[in-house]
N, C-alpha and C positions, 0 to 999 in steps of 0.2 A: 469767898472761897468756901466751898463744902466739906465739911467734915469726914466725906468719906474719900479715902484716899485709895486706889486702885492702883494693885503692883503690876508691876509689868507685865508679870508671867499671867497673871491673871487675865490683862489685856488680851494678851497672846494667845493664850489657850480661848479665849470669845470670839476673835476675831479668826481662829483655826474653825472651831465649832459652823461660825454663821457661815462662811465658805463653802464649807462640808453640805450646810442645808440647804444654802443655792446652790448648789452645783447639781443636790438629787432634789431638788424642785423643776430644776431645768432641766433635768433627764426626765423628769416625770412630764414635762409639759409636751419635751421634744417626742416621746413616747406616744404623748395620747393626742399628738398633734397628728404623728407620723398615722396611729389607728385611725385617726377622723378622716383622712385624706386617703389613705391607701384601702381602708377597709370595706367601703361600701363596693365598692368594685372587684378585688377580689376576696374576699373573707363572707361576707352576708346577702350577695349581690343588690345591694339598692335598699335594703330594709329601712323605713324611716325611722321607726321604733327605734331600732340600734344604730340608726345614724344619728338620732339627737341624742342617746345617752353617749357614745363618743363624741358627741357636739361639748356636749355636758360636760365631762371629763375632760376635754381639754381646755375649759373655761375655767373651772374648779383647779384644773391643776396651773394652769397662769395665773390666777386671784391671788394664788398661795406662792407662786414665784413674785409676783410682785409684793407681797407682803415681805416677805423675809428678803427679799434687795433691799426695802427701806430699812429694815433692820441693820439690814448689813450697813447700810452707808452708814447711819445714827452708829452706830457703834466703829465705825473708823474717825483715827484724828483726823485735824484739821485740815494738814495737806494732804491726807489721801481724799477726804472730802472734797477739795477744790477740786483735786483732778478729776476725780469723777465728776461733777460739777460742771469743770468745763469740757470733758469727753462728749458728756450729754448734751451739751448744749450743742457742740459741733456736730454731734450725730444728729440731731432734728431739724437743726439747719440743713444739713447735706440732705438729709430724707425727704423734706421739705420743696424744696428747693428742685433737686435732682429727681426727685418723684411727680411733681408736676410739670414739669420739662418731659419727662421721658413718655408721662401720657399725653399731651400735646402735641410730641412729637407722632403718635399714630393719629392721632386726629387728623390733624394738617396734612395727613402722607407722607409723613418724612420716611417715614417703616413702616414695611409692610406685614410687619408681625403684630399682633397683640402684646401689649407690654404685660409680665408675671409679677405679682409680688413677691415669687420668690427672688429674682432679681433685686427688687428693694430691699428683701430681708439679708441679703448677701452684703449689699452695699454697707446699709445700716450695721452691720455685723464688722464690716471691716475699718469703715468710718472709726465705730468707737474701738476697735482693738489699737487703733492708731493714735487714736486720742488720746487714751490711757499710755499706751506708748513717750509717746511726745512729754506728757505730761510727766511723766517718772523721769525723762532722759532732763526737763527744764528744769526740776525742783530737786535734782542732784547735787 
């Protein structure tokens, strides 16, 4: 057992903070995801130059969402960790799983469309809000 002992509020007020940093990492990614995709077409029409620096910038700004997620999980207990834990695991199953299906299915002719990733990013999105769901509502 460690010598350092961490009060609650203290937990609480870290786990309010790292929240706070993902949520505006994830505005910043969702941000300069929305520039990289929307911008070359109507903002700069087509500039390559300013299409890899918003390449760049939403690279940089995911790097940094994904850093501070691991933070955030390392700094939740135990059972918030499993849930998340196993949210993720069931999201890269399904993504997995449902995103190789969904591109086989244009292969084959099953649809006549092009499958998007934004479809999978949707999926993926609702998969884990569910997971996490579930998992709060079993460890009640």
């Amino acid at each position: 057992m460690s010598n350092h002992q961490t009060k609650p509020n203290d937990w609480a007020t870290t786990n309010i903070k790292n929240t706070r940093h993902l949520a505006l990492w994830a505005g910043a990614w969702l941000i300069t995801l929305a520039l990289a995709s929307f911008g070359p077409k109507m903002l700069w029409q087509f500039n390559t130059l300013i299409t890899l620096v918003a390449l760049m910038l939403t690279l940089v700004a995911g790097a940094g969402m994904i850093v501070v997620t691991i933070r955030h999980v390392k700094c939740l207990d135990e059972m918030q960790q499993k849930i998340f834990l196993d949210a993720s695991a069931l999201t890269l199953g399904v993504a997995l799983v449902c995103g190789t299906s969904y591109e086989l299915m244009e292969d084959v002719k099953l649809i006549a469309f092009q499958p998007e990733i934004s479809h999978l990013m949707m999926l993926i999105g609702l998969t884990f809000i569910v997971g996490i769901a579930l998992g709060n509502a079993r460890y009640r």
